[in-house]
C-alpha positions as CSV (number, residue, x, y, z in Angstrom):
1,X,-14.4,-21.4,-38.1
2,X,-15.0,-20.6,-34.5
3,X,-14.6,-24.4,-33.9
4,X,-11.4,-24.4,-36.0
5,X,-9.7,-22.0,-34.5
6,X,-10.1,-23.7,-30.8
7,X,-9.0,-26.9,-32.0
8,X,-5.8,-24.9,-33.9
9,X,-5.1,-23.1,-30.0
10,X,-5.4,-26.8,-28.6
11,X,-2.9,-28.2,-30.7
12,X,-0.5,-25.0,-30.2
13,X,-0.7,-25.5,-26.6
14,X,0.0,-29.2,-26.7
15,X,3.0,-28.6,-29.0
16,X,4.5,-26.3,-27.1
17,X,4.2,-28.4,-24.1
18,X,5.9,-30.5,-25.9
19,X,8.6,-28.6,-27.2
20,X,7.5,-28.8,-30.2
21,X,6.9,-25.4,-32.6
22,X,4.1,-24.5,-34.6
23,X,5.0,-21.5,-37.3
24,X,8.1,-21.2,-37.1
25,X,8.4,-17.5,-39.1
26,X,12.5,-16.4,-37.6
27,X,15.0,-17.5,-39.6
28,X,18.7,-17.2,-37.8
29,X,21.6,-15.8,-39.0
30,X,23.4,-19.6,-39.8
31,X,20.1,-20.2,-42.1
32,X,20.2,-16.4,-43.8
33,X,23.8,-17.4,-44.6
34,X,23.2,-20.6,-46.2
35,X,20.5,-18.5,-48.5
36,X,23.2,-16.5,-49.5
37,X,25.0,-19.2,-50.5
38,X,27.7,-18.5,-48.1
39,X,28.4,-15.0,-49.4
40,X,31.7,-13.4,-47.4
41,X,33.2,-17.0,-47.0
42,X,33.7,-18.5,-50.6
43,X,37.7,-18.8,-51.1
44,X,38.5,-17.7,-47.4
45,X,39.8,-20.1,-44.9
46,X,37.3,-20.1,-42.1
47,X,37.4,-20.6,-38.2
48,X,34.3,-21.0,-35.8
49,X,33.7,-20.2,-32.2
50,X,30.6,-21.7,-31.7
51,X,28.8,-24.2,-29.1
52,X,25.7,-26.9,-29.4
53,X,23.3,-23.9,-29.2
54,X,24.6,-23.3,-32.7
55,X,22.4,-25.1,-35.1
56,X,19.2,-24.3,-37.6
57,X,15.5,-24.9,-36.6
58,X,16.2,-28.7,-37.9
59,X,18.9,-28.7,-35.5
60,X,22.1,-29.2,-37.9
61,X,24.9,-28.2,-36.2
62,X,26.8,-24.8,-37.8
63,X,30.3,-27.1,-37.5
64,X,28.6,-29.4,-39.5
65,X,26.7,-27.0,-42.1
66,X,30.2,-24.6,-42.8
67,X,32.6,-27.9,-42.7
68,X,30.1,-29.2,-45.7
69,X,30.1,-25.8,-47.7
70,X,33.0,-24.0,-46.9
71,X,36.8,-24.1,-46.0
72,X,36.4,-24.5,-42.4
73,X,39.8,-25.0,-40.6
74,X,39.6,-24.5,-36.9
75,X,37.0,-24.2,-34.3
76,X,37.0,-22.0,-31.0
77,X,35.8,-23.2,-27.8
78,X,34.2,-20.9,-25.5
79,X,33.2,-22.1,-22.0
80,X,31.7,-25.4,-21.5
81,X,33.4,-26.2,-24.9
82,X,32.5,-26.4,-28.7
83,X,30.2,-29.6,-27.7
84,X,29.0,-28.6,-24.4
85,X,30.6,-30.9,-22.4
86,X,32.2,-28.6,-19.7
87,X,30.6,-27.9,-16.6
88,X,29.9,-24.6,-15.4
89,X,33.6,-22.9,-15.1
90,X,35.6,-25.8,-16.2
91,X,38.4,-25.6,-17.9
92,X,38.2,-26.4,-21.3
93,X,41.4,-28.0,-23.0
94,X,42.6,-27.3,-26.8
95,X,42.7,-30.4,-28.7
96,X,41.0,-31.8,-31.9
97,X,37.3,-32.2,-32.5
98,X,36.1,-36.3,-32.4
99,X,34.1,-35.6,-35.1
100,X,35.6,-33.0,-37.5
101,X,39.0,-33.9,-37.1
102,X,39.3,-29.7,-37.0
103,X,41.8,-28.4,-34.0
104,X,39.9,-26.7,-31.2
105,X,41.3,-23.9,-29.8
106,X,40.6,-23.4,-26.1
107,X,39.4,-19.7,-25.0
108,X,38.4,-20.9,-21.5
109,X,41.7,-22.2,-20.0
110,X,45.2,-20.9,-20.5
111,X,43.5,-17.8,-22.1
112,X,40.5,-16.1,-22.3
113,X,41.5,-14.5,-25.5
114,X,43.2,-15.7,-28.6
115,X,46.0,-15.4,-29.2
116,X,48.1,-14.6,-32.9
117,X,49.2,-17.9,-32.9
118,X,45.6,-19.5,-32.6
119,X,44.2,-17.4,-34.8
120,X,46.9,-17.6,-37.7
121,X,45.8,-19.2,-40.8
122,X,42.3,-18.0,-40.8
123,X,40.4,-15.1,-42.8
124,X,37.4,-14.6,-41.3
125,X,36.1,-15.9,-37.6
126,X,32.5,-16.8,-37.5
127,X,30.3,-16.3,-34.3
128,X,27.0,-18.7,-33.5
129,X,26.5,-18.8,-30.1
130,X,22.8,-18.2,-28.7
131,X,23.1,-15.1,-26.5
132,X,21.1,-15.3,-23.4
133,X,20.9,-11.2,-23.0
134,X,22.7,-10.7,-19.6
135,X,26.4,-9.1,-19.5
136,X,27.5,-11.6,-17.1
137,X,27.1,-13.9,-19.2
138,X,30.6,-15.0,-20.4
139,X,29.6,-15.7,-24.2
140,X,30.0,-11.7,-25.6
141,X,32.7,-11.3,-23.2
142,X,34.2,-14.1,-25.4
143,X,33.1,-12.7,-28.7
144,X,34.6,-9.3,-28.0
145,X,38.1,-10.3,-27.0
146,X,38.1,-12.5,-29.8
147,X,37.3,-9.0,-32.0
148,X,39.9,-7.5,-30.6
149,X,42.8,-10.4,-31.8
150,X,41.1,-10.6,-34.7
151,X,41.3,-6.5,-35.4
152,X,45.1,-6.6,-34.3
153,X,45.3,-9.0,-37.4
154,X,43.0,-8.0,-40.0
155,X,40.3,-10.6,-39.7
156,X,36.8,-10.3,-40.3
157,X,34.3,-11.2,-37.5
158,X,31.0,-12.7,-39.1
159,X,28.3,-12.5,-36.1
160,X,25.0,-15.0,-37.6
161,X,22.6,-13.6,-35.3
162,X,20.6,-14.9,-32.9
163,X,17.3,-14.0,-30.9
164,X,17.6,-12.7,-27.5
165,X,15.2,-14.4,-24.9
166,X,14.2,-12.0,-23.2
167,X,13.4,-9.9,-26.1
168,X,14.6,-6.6,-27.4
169,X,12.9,-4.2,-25.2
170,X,14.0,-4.9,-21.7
171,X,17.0,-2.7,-20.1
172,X,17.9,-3.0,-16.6
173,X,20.9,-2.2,-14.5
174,X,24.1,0.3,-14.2
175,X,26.6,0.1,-16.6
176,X,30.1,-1.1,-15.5
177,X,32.2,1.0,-13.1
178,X,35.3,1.8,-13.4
179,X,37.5,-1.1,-11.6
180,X,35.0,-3.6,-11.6
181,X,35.3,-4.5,-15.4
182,X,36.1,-8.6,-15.7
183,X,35.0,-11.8,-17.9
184,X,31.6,-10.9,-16.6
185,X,31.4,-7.3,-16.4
186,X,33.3,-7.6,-20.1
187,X,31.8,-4.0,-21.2
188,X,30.5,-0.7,-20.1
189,X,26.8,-1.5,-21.1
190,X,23.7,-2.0,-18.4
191,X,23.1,-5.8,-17.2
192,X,20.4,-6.3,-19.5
193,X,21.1,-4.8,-22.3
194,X,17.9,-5.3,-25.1
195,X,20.3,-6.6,-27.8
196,X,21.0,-9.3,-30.1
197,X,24.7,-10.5,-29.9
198,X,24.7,-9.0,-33.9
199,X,23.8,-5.8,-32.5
200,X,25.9,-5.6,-29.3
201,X,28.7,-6.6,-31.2
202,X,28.3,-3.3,-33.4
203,X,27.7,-1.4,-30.8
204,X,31.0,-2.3,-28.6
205,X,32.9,-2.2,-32.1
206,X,31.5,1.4,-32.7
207,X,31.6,2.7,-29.6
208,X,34.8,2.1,-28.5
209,X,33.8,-0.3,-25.7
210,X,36.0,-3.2,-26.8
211,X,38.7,-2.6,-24.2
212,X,39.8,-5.5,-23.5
213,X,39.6,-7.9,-19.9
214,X,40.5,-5.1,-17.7
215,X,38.7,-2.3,-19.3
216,X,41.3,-0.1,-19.8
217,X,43.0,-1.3,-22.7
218,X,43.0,0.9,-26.1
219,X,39.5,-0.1,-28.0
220,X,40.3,-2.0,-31.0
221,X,37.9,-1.4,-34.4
222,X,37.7,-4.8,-36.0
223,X,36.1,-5.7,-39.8
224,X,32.8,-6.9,-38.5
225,X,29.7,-8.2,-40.3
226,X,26.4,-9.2,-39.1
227,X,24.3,-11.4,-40.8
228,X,21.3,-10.6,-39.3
229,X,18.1,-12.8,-38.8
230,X,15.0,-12.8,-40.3
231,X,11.3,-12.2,-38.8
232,X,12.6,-11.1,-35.4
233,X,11.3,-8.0,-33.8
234,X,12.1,-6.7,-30.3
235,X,9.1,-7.3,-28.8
236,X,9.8,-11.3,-29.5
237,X,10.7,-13.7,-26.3
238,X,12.2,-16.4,-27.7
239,X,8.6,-18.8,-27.4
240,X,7.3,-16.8,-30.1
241,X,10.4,-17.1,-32.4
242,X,9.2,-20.6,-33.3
243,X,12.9,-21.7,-33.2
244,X,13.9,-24.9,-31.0
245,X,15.5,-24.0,-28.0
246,X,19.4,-25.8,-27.3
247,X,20.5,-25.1,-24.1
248,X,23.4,-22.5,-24.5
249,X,25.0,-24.2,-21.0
250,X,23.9,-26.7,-18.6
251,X,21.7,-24.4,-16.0
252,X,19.9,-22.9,-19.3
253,X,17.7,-25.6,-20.1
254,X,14.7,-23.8,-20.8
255,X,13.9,-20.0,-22.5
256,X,12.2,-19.3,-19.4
257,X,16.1,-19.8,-17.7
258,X,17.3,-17.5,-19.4
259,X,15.0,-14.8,-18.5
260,X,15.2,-16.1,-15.0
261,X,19.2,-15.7,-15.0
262,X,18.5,-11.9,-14.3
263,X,15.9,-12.7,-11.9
264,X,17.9,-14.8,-9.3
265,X,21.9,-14.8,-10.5
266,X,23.6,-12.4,-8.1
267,X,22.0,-13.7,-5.1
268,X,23.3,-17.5,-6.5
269,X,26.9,-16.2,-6.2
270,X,26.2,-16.3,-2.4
271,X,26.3,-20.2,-2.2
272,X,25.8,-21.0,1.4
273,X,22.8,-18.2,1.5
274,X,19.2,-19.2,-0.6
275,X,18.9,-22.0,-3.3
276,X,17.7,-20.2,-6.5
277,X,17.0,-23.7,-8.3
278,X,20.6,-24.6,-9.0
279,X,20.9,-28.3,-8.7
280,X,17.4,-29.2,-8.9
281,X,15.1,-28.6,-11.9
282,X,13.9,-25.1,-11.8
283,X,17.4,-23.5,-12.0
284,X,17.2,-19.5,-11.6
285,X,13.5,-19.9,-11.0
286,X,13.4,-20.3,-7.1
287,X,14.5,-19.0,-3.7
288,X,14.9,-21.5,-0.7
289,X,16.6,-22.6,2.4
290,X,16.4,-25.1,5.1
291,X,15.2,-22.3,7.7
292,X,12.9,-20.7,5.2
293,X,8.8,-20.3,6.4
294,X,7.8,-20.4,3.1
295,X,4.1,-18.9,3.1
296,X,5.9,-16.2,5.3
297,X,8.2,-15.3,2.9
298,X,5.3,-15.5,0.1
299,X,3.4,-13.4,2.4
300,X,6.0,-10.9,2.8
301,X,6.7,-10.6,-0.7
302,X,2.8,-10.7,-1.9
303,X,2.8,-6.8,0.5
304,X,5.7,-5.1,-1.6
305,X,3.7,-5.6,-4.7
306,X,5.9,-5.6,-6.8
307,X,4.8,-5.0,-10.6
308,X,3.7,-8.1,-12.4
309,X,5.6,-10.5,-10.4
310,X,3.3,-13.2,-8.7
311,X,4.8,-15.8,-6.1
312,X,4.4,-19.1,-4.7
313,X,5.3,-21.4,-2.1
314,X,7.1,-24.0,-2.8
315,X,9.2,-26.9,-1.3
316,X,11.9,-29.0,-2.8
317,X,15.2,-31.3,-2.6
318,X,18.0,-30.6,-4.9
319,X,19.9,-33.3,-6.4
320,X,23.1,-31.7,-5.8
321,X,25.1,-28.4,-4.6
322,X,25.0,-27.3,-0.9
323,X,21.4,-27.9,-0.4
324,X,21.9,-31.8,-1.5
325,X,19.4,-34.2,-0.5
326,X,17.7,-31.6,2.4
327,X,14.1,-30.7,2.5
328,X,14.2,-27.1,1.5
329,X,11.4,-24.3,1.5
330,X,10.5,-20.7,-0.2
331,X,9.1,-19.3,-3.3
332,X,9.0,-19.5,-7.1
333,X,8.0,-16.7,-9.2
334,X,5.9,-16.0,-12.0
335,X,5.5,-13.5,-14.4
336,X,1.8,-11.7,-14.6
337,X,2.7,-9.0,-16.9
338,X,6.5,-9.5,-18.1
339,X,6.7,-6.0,-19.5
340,X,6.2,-4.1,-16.3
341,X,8.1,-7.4,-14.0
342,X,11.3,-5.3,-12.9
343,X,13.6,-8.6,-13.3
344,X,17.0,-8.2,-11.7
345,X,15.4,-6.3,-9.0
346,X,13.2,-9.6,-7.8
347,X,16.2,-10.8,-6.4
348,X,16.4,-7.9,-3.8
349,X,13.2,-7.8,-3.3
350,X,14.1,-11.9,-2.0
351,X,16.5,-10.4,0.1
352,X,15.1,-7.6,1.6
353,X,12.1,-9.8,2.4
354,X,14.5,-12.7,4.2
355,X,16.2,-10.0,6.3
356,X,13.3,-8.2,7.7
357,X,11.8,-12.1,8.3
358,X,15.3,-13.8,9.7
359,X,18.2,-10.8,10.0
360,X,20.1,-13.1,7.3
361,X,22.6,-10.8,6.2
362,X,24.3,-12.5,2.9
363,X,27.6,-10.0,2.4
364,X,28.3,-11.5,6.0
365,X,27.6,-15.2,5.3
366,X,29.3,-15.5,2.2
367,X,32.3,-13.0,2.5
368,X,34.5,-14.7,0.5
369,X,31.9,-14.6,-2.5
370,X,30.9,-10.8,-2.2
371,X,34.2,-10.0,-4.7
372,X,32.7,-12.1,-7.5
373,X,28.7,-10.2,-6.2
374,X,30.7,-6.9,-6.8
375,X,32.3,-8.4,-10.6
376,X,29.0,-9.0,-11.9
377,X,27.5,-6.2,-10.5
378,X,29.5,-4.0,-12.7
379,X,30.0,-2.1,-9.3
380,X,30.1,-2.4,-5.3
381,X,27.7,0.9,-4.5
382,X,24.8,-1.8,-5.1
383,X,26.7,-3.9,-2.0
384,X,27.3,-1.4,0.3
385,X,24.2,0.5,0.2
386,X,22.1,-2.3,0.0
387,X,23.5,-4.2,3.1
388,X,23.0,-1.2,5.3
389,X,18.8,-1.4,5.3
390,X,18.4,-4.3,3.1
391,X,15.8,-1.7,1.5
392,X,15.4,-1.9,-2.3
393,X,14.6,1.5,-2.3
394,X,18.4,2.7,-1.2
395,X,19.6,1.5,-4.4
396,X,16.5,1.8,-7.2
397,X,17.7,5.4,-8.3
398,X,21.6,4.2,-9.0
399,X,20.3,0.6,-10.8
400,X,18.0,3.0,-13.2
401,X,19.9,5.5,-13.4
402,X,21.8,4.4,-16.7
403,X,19.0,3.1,-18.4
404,X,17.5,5.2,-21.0
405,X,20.7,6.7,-22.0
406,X,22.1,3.6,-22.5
407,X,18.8,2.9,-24.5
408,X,19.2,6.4,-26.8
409,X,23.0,5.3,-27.4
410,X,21.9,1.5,-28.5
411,X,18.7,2.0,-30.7
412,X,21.9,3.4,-32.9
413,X,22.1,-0.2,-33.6
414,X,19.4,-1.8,-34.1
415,X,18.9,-4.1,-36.9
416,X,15.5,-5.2,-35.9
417,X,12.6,-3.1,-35.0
């Protein structure tokens, strides 16, 4: 048995090097559906805002499984398009799908929501995007203005839930304040926000927080349903779902990406300040520049200590981006206890360590950038309070503040437990 049972942990660790999974035990929403035979969409006309992350664990694509079963009639196309073929903040066109035939209706261009028109003909809007658990991230910003059309005009919104990567436990970050709501700052919820898209979706439907691209539009109730997954619990990252990971967008290649997108993505929107992987093949997983001593700034960061975070040095050349085909030097992190790793605070800890090392004041080098910093911040107090010391401590008590209210209000809504 004992010799069993090391041969089964061999072969575990070689699939998953692989990318291959062994037990798969969650079942997403799109397969729940298809084991209810389709229940909610027999007899309705059917439209689908979706994107290649939207398959089942043999990797059938959701167009491909409702356009066999149902009466699907138009897809929606959120950024980086229905077939992922959009770079990062492209704009993506309405046209027709090569493959389908169906009309794609663009909700990354001319608008950001649809519209009456783009919506007419349609009973019920399905929703399969995997959800990489980040506000900024433009996906539920998509969903939502999507609910409100579609509560203007009496259509349901059928969320098929999906697992969020970084679990259902962590909650970082101040909710959105007032004037500094946008396409990523969509809603008034923290920047991690321990949710499934099926969940966060009832919760902003609920709550009242669907209000719109500005904020301050009247919320809008719309008829939503979840069909929620099975064999997912909150303590689940998304290796242990036994699901195969498609990349939801081209810098989210891995499930460790997505958990790193917290970890590194407001210091990224200061381009001509650190690396943080973009470009090369650790994207969101690094911090570099040219300039950088890098077992210095390993050393510095090794003293604050911060809880179950580990770094290394590292060096590397990015393929492309600002740091193109240039020797560049710094650190990569690793988690040694992801429960207690305080993720979108390791980027300040980066900072603060790089400005007591080199005076490199970000807010000034990239001035142009620090309105989008401020957008997905949800708020400039983290800005201006930060840049005075570059001390993490000066802004701790605001970015925790919101946190376990914001829990209280959300466990409301949980499907899973």
């Amino acid at each position: 048995m004992l010799h069993r049972n090391i041969l089964r942990h061999i072969l575990c660790a070689a699939a998953l090097a692989a990318g291959i999974n062994l037990g798969a035990q969650v079942k997403p929403g799109v397969e729940v559906l298809r084991e209810r035979s389709f229940e909610g969409l027999h007899g309705k006309r059917v439209g689908l805002l979706t994107n290649p992350s939207g398959v089942d664990r043999q990797l059938k694509p959701t167009i491909d499984i409702l356009n066999e079963n149902v009466n699907l009639v138009a897809l929606y196309a959120p950024e980086h398009g229905v077939r992922g073929d959009i770079w990062a903040g492209g704009k993506v066109e309405s046209g027709r799908d090569e493959t389908t035939g169906l009309p794609v209706h663009s909700l990354y261009g001319a608008t950001r929501q649809p519209t009456r028109e783009m919506l007419k003909g349609i009973d019920v809007l399905v929703y399969d995007i995997q959800d990489v658990g980040s506000r900024s991230y433009t996906f539920i910003s998509c969903l939502g203005l999507a609910m409100r059309t579609c509560a203007e005009m009496g259509i349901t919104v059928m969320v098929l839930d999906r697992p969020n990567p970084l679990g259902g436990l962590k909650v970082e970050g101040c909710l959105v304040r007032d004037g500094f709501f946008s396409y990523v700052s969509q809603y008034r919820i923290p920047y991690i926000y321990g949710l499934t898209v099926g969940e966060v979706a009832t919760l902003i439907n609920e709550e009242g927080l669907n209000c719109g691209q500005k904020g301050n539009e009247k919320p809008l109730k719309c008829d939503l349903v979840v069909v929620p997954m099975e064999g997912w619990e909150r303590s689940m990252t998304y290796e242990r779902t036994g699901l195969p990971w498609v990349m939801p967008s081209p810098n989210i290649p891995y499930p460790r990406s997505a958990i790193c997108y917290p970890c590194s993505g407001l210091t990224g929107e200061f381009n001509d300040y650190l690396n943080i992987g973009i470009g090369y093949t650790i994207p969101f997983d690094a911090f570099a520049a040219e300039w950088i001593d890098a077992d210095k700034l390993k050393a510095r960061l090794d003293s604050y200590h911060v809880p179950g975070v580990a770094w290394r040095a590292v060096h590397y050349t990015p393929f492309y981006g600002s740091s193109a085909r240039k020797l560049i030097h710094g650190v990569q992190y690793y988690f040694t206890d992801y429960e207690a790793a305080p993720l979108t605070l390791i980027q300040f800890y980066v900072m603060q360590a790089v400005y007591e090392l080199y005076k490199k004041n970000p807010f000034e080098i990239s001035q142009s950038r620090l309105s989008m910093f401020n957008k997905v911040c949800g708020t400039d107090f983290v800005s201006k309070e930060f840049s005075k010391r570059f001390r993490v401590s000066d802004i701790i008590s605001f970015w925790t503040a919101d946190v376990e209210d914001f829990r209280t209000l959300s466990e409301k809504y949980y499907i899973y437990h």
